[in-house]
C-alpha positions as CSV (number, residue, x, y, z in Angstrom):
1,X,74.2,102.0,58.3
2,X,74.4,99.8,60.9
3,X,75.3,99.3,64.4
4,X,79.1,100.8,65.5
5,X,81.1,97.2,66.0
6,X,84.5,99.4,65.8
7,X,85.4,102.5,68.0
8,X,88.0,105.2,65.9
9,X,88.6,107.3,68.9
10,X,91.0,110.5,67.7
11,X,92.6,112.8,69.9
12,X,94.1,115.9,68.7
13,X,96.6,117.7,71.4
14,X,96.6,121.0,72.4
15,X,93.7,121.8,69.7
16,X,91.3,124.4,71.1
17,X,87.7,124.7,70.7
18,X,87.2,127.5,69.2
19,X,90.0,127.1,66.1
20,X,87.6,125.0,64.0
21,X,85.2,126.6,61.5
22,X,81.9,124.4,62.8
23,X,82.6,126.2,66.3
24,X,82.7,129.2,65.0
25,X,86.3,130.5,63.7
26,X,86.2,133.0,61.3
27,X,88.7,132.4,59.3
28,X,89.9,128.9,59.9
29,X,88.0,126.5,57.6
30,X,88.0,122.6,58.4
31,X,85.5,121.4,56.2
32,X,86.0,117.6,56.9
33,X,86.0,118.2,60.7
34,X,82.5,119.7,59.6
35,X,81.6,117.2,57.7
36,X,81.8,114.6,60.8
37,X,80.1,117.0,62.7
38,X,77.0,117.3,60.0
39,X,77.4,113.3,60.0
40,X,77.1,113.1,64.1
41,X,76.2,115.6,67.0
42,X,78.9,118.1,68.3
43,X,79.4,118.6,71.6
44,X,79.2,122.3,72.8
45,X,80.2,122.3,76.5
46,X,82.8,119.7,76.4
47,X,84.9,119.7,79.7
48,X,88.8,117.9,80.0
49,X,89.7,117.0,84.1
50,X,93.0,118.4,84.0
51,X,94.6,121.1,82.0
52,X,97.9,119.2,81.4
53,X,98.6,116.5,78.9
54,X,99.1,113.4,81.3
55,X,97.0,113.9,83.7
56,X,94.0,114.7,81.2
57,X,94.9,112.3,79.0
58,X,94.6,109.6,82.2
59,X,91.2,110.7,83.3
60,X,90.1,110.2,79.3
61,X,91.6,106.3,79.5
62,X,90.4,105.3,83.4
63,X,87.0,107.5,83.1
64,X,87.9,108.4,86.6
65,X,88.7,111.8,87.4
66,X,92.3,112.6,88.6
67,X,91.8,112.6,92.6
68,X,90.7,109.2,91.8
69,X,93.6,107.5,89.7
70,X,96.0,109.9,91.4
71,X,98.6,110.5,88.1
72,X,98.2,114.5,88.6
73,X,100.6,115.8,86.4
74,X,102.9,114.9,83.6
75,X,105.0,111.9,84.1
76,X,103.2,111.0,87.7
77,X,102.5,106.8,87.0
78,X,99.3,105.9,86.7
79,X,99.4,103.4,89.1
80,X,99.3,99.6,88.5
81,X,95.9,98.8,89.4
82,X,94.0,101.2,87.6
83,X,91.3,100.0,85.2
84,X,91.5,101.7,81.7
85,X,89.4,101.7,78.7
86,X,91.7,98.9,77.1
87,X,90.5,96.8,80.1
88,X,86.8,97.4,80.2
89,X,86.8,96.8,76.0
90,X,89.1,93.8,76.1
91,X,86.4,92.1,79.1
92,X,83.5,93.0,76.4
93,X,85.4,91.0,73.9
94,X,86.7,94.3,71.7
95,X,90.7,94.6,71.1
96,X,91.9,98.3,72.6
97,X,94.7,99.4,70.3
98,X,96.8,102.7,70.2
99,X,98.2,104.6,66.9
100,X,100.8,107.7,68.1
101,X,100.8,109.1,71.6
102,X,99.6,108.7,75.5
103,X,102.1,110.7,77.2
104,X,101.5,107.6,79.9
105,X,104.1,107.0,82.6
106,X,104.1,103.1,83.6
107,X,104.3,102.6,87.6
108,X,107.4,100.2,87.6
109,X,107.8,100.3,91.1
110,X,104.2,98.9,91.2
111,X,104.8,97.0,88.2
112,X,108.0,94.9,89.7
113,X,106.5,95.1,93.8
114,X,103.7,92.3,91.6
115,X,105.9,90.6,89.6
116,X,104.7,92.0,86.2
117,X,107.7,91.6,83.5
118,X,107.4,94.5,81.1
119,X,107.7,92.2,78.1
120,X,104.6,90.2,79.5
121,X,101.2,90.8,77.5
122,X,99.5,91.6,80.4
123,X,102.7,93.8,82.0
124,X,102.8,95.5,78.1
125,X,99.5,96.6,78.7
126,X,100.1,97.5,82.2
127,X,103.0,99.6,80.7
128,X,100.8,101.4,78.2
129,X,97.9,102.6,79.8
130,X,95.3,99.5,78.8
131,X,96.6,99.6,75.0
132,X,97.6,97.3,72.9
133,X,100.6,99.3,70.8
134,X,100.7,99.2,67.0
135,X,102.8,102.3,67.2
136,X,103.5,104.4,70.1
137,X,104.3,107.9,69.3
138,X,104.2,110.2,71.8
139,X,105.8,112.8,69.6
140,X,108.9,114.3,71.7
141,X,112.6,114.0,71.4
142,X,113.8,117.0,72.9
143,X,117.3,116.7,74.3
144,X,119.1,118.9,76.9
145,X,121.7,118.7,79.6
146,X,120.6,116.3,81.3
147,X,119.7,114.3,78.1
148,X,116.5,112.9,76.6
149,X,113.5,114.2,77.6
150,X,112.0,110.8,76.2
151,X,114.2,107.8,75.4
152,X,111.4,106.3,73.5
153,X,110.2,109.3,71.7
154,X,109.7,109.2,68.0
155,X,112.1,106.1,67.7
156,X,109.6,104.9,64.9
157,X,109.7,107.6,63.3
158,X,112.8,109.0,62.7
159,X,113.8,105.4,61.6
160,X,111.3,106.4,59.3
161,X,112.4,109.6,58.0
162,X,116.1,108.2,57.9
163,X,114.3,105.9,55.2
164,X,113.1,108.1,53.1
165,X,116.3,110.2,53.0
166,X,116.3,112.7,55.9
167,X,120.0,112.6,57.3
168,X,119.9,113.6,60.9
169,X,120.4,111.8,64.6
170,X,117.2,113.3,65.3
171,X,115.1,114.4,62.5
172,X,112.1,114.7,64.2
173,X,114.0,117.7,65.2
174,X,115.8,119.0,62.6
175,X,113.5,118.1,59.7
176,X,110.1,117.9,61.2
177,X,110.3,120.6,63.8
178,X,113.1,123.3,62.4
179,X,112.9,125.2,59.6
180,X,116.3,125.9,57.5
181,X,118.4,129.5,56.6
182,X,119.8,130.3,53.3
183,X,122.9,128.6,54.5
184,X,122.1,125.3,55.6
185,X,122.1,126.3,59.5
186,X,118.9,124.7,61.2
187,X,116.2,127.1,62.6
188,X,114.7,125.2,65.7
189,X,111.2,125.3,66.1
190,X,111.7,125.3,69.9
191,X,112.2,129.2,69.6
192,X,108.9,130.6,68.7
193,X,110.5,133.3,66.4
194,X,111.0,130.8,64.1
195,X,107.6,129.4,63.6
196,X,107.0,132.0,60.8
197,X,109.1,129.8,58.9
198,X,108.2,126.6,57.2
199,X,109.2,122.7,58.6
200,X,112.3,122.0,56.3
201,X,110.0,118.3,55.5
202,X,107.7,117.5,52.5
203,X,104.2,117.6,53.6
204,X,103.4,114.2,53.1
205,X,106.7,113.2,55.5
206,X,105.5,115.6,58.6
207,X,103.6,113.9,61.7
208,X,100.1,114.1,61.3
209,X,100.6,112.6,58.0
210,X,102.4,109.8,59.2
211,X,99.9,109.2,61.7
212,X,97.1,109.0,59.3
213,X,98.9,106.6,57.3
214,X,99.7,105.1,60.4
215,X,96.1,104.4,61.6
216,X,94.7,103.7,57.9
217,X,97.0,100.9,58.1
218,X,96.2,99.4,61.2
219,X,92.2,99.3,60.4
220,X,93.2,98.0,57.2
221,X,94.4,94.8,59.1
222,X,92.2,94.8,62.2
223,X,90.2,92.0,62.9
224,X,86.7,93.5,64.2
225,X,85.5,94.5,67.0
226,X,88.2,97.0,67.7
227,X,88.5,100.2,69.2
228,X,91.3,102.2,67.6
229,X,93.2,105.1,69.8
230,X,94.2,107.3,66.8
231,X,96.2,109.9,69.0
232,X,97.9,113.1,67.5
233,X,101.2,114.9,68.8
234,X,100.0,118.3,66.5
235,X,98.7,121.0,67.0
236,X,101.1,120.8,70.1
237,X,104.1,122.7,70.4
238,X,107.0,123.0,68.5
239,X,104.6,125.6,66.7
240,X,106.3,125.0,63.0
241,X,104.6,123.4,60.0
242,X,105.3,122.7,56.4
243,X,104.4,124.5,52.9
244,X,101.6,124.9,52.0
245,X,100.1,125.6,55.2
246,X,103.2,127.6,56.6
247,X,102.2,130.5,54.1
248,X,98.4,130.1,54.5
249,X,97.6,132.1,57.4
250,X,99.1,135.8,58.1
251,X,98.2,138.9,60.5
252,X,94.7,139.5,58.8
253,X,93.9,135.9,59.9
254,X,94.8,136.3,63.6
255,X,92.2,137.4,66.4
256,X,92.7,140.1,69.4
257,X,93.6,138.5,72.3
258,X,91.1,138.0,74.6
259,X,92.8,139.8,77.7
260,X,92.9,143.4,79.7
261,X,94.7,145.7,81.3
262,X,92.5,145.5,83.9
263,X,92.2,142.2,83.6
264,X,95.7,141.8,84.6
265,X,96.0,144.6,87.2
266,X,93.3,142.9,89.1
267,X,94.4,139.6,88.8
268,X,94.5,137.0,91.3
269,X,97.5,136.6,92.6
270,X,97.6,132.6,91.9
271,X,96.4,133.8,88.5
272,X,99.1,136.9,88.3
273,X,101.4,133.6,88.8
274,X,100.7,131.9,85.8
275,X,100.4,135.2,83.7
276,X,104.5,136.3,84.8
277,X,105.5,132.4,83.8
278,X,107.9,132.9,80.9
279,X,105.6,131.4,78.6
280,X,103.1,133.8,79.8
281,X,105.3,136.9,79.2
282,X,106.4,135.5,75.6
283,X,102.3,134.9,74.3
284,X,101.8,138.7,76.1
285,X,104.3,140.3,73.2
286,X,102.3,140.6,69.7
287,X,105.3,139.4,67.2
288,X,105.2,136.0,69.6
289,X,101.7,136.1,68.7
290,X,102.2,136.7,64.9
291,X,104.6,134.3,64.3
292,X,103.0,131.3,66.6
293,X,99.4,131.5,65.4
294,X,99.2,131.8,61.6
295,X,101.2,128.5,62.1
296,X,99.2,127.4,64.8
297,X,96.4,127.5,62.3
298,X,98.3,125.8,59.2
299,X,98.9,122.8,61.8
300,X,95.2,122.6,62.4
301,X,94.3,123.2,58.9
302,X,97.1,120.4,57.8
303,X,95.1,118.4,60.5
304,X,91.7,118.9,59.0
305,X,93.4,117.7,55.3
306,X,94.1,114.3,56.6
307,X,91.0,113.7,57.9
308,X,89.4,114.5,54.5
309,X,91.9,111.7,53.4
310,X,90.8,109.6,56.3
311,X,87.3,109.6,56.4
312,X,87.3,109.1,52.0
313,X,89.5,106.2,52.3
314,X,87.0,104.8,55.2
315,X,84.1,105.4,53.5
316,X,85.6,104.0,49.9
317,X,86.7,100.7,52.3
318,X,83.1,100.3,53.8
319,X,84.1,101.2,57.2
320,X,82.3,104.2,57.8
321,X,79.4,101.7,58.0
322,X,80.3,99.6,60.8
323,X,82.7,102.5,63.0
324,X,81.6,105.3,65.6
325,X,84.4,108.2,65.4
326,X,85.1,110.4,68.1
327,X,87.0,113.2,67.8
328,X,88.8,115.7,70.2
329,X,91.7,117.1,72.0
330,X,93.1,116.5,75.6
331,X,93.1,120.4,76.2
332,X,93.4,123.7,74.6
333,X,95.7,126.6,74.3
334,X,96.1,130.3,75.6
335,X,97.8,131.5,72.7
336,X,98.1,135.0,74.8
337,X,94.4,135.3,76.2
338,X,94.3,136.1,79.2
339,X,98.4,137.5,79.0
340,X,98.9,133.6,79.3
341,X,100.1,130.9,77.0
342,X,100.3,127.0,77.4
343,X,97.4,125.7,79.0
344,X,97.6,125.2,82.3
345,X,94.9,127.8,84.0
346,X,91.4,127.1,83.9
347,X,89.7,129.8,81.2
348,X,87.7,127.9,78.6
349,X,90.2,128.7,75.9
350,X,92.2,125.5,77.9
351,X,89.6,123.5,79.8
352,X,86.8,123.2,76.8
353,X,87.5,121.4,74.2
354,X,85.8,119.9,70.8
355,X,83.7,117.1,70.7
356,X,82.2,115.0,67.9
357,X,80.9,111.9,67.7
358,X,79.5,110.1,64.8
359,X,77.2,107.0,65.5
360,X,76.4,105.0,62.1
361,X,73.4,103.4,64.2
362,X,70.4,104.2,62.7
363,X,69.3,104.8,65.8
364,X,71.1,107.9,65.9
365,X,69.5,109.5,62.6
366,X,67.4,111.7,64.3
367,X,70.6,113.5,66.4
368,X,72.6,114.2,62.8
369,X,73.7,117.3,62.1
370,X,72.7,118.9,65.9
371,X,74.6,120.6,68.8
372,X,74.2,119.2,72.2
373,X,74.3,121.9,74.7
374,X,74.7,119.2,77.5
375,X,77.4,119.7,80.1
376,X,80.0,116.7,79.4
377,X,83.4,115.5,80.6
378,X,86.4,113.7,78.7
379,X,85.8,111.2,81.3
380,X,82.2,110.3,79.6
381,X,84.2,108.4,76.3
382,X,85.2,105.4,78.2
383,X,81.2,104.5,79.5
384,X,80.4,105.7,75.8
385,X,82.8,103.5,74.6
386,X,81.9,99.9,76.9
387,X,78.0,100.7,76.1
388,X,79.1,100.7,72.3
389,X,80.8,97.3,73.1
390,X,77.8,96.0,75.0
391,X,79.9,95.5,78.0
392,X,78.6,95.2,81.5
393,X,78.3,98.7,83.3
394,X,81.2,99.8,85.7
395,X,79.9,102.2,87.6
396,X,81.3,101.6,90.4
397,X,84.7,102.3,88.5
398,X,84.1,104.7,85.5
399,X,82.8,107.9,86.9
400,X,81.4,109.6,83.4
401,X,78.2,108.9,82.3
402,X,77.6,107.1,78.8
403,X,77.0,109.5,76.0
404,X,74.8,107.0,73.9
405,X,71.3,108.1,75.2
406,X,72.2,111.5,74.3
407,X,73.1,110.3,70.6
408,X,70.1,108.4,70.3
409,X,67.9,111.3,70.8
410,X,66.9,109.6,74.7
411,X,68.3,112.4,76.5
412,X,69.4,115.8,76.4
413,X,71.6,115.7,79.7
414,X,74.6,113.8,81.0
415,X,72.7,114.2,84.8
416,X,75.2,116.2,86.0
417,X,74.8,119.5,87.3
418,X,78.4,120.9,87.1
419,X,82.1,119.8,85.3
420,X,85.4,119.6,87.7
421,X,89.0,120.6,86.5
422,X,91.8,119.8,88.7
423,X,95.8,120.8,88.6
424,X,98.4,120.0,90.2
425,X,101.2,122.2,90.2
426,X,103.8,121.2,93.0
427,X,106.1,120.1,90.5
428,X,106.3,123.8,89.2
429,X,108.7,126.3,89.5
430,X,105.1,128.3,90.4
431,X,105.2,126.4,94.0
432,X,108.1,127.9,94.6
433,X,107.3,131.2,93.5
434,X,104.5,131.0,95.0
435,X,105.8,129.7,98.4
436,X,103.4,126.6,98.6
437,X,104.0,123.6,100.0
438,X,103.1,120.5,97.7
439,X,99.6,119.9,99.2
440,X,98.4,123.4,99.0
441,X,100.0,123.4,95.1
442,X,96.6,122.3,93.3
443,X,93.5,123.9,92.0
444,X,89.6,123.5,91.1
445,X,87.6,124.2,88.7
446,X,83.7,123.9,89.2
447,X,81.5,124.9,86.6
448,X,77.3,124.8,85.1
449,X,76.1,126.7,81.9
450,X,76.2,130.2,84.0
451,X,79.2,130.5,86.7
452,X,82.3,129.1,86.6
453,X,84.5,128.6,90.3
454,X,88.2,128.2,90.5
455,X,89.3,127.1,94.2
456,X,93.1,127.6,95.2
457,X,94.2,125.5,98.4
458,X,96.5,127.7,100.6
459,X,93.8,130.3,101.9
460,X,93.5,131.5,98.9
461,X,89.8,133.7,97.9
462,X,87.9,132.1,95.1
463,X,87.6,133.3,91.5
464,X,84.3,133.4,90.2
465,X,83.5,134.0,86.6
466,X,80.1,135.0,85.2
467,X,79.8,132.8,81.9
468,X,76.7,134.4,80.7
469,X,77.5,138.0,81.3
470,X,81.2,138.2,81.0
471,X,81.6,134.5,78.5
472,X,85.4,136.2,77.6
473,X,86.0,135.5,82.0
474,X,87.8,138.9,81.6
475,X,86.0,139.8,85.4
476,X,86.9,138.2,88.2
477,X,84.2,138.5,90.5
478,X,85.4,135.8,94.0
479,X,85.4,138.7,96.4
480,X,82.2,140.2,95.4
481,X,80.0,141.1,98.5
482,X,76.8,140.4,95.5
483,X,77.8,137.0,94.6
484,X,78.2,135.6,98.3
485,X,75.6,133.3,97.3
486,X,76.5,131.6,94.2
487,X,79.7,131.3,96.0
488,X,78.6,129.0,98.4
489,X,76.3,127.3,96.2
490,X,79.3,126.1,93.9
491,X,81.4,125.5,96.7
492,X,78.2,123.3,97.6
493,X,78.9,121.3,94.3
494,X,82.4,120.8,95.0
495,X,82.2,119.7,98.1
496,X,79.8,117.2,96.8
497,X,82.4,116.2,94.4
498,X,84.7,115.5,96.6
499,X,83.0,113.4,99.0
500,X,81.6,110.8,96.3
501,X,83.0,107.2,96.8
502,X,85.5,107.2,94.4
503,X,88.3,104.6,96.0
504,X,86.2,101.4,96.1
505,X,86.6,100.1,93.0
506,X,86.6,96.4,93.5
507,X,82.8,95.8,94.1
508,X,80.4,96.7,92.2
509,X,77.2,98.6,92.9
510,X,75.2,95.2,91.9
511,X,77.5,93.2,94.4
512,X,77.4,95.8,97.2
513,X,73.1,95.6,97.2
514,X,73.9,92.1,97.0
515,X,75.3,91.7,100.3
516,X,73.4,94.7,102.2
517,X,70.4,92.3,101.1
518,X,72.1,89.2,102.5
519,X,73.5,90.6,105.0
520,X,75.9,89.0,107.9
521,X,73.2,87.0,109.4
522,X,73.2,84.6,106.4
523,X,76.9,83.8,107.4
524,X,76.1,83.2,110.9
525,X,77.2,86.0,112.1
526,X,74.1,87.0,114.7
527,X,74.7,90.5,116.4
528,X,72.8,92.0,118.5
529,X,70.3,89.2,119.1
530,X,69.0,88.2,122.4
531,X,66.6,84.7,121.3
532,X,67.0,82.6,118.7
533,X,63.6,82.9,118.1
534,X,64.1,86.7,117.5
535,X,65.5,85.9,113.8
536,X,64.3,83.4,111.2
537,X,64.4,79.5,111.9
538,X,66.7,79.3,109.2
539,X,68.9,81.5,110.4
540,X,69.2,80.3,113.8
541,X,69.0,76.6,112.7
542,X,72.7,75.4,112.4
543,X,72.7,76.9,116.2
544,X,69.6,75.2,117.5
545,X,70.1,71.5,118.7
546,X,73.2,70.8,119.2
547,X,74.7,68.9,122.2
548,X,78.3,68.9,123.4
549,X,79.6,67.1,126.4
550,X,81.6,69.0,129.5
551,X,85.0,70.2,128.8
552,X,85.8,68.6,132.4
553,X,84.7,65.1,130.9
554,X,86.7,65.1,128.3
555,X,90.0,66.8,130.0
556,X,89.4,63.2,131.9
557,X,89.4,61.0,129.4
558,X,92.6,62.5,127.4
């Protein structure tokens, strides 16, 4: 083993924490997601920033949280002058490429205000989030009446499938995503009814598949030191996968929700929101349940297949040696706890997420195999990531801490006392239903090891959750007389959060001491002095001596 010189950073979406066998599923084995975590450290309280794809995905690829680069929900721009991981990698002399999906929305109003031509390098990577594309992939081609959810989505790919015989204007959708009836007639995998059935594709043809192809062959022609975005549309909806995993899982494999009656009853009334969202309803109803989740769990299980393939074909080709692998997922998935579904609510089955990271330093040997119970964000990859590439620190713009000393048996904390959530959901029908105006539509999450706070703007009264005592958050316990205290103590914390200088982002700390050390004087720029002899001759000298004639003399002369 020797020092990482390469960065394989793979993102799962919508895979939740708790549907892996090395966190604990009962029934769900993923022996080579295992196997990285007996070859690394797993992360057990790993946080995301926002419990949406886009917006999480943007706090993973700044390292900033989302207050600070502002892209709050899907499809919001990240705007143009945002630094991302591709940036800080690329300035350290590593290349910052992306295999399948970013959900990223380019600012091209900031974009043209600059003068930044798309087809520019620098306006490419502008355009992508920091990347540099091998494939983009963002997995979507949904169409309705308006059209194309995505113009761009799965282009790649279905000219793929078309290649290999799948005869469809869309066969993402009709082959990849649908299953087939006795007669021919396509069964879509947007209704979840029909994810009992299997994808009408060949195993080997469906996405994660292609992705791992996709990714083996870009390493296979990458000139080191590269940092690889290996991102995966599945186990994201449409819920549907192919044989065999579409007949692996049944009802025997599929665990009670994690929800009340009186849960519900007594819900929050932002929270009774969410839970009467149509999504929320359909999760609530078991046969919803029984057909999503066996297939929720072939997707996953398909998932952990490829990365046997993946991580055999890396270690036969020498680069398990020389490559640090991350591996995690932009958010989780309600799946009917808590009468929701989707993800957007802050419950751990969305917010916490997996996290493992192998290190081939030897210098990490003595953190193999172990669990870190240290209280980490999505936005501490990117810092991981520039330490890895022996960049410069950015503290003044990345907001996570480094990972590394953890790794290398250092430390056994990040330094910070709590993780924040945020969402945004004034684009949302909710708003409305709600009544909210689009400042009031967002929410906070603060949480430690023991409580965990959701804030609502609006006047809203807190939700509290005991973690310890109640770890399924089935209580909510915000207008409890008895917790008045730790109320106000994680208010305390997110206040402190949100007054942290997050905005200046041109300076860095180093240049910032710099000139409080200097200070104004050194320019000439003497305030508040009443004698030159009150400061340093040095200071004063370019003032000291210096002879003029009168103005009145010289108005004379001209």
């Amino acid at each position: 083993m020797a020092k990482a010189k390469n960065i394989l950073f793979i993102m799962f979406d919508q895979l939740r924490w708790d549907y892996l066998s090395c966190y604990g599923h009962p029934h769900l084995q993923t022996p080579n997601i295992d196997r990285l975590a007996r070859m690394g450290m797993r992360f057990d309280r790993a946080y995301i920033q926002s419990p949406i794809c886009g917006s999480s995905r943007m706090s993973t690829y700044t390292g900033r949280y989302v207050q600070s680069h502002g892209a709050s929900n899907n499809m919001v721009p990240l705007k143009v002058g945002e630094m991302t991981m591709g940036d800080h990698l690329r300035r350290a002399g590593m290349g910052c490429w992306l295999v399948g999906k970013t959900h990223m929305a380019a600012d091209a109003e900031g974009m043209a205000r600059l003068g930044l031509a798309p087809e520019s390098e620098i306006g490419a990577r502008v355009a992508e989030c920091g990347f540099d594309i091998f494939e983009r992939d963002d997995g979507m081609r949904p169409e309705g009446p308006e059209g194309l959810y995505d113009p761009k989505g799965a282009l790649t790919y279905n000219a793929h499938l078309r290649e290999k015989g799948y005869d469809s204007d869309n066969p993402w959708h009709d082959f990849a995503n649908s299953g087939l009836d006795e007669d021919g007639n396509v069964l879509s995998g947007w209704f979840l009814k029909n994810s009992a059935h299997a994808a009408n594709i060949a195993d080997e043809d469906s996405e994660t598949p292609y992705l791992t192809t996709r990714g083996m062959e870009f390493m296979a022609q990458a000139e080191a030191p590269w940092c690889c975005h290996l991102s995966y549309i599945k186990p994201h909806w449409p819920y549907i996968v192919p044989e065999p995993y579409a007949s692996m899982y049944g009802p025997e494999h599929i665990l009670p929700p994690v929800r009340s009656d009186a849960e519900y009853a007594a819900a929050h009334p932002v929270l009774r929101a969410f839970m009467d969202t149509r999504v929320g309803k359909a999760f609530s109803r078991e046969d919803v349940r029984d057909a999503v989740i066996p297939a929720y769990m072939g997707l996953i299980k398909q998932a952990d297949d490829q990365m046997g393939r993946l991580f055999d074909w890396m270690e036969e080709t020498g680069r398990m040696d020389d490559t640090m692998i991350v591996l995690t997922s932009d958010h989780g998935d309600f799946l009917g706890d808590h009468w929701m579904g989707e993800k957007t609510f802050f419950h751990d089955a969305s917010t916490r997420v997996p996290l493992i990271v192998y290190d081939p330093d030897a210098a990490a040997d003595a953190t193999r195999s172990t669990v870190s119970d240290a209280l980490v964000e999505s936005i501490d990859l990117a810092p991981t990531f520039l330490e890895v590439a022996d960049g410069a620190p950015a503290g003044h713009v990345l907001e996570g801490h480094s990972l590394q000393p953890i790794l290398h048996g250092q430390a056994t904390e990040t330094g910070r006392a709590v993780v924040v959530c945020e969402y945004d959901y004034s684009m949302s029908p909710l708003a409305e239903t709600l009544n909210r105006d689009v400042g009031d539509a967002v929410m906070f999450m603060v949480a430690d090891r023991k409580w965990k706070l959701i804030h609502c703007e609006g006047g809203y009264p807190p939700i509290l959750f005991d973690l310890q005592n109640d770890p399924g958050e089935l209580t909510d316990l915000g207008q409890s007389a008895e917790h008045e205290a730790v109320i106000a103590d994680m208010y305390d914390h997110l206040f402190t959060w949100a007054r942290r200088v997050s905005q200046r982002t041109t300076l860095s700390e180093e240049q910032i001491i710099a000139r409080r050390a200097k200070g104004p004087a050194l320019k000439g720029v003497l305030i508040g002095v009443n004698d030159e002899d009150d400061l340093p001759p040095e200071i004063t000298e370019p003032y000291r001596g210096r002879t003029a004639r009168p103005y009145t003399d010289l108005k004379r002369e001209s």
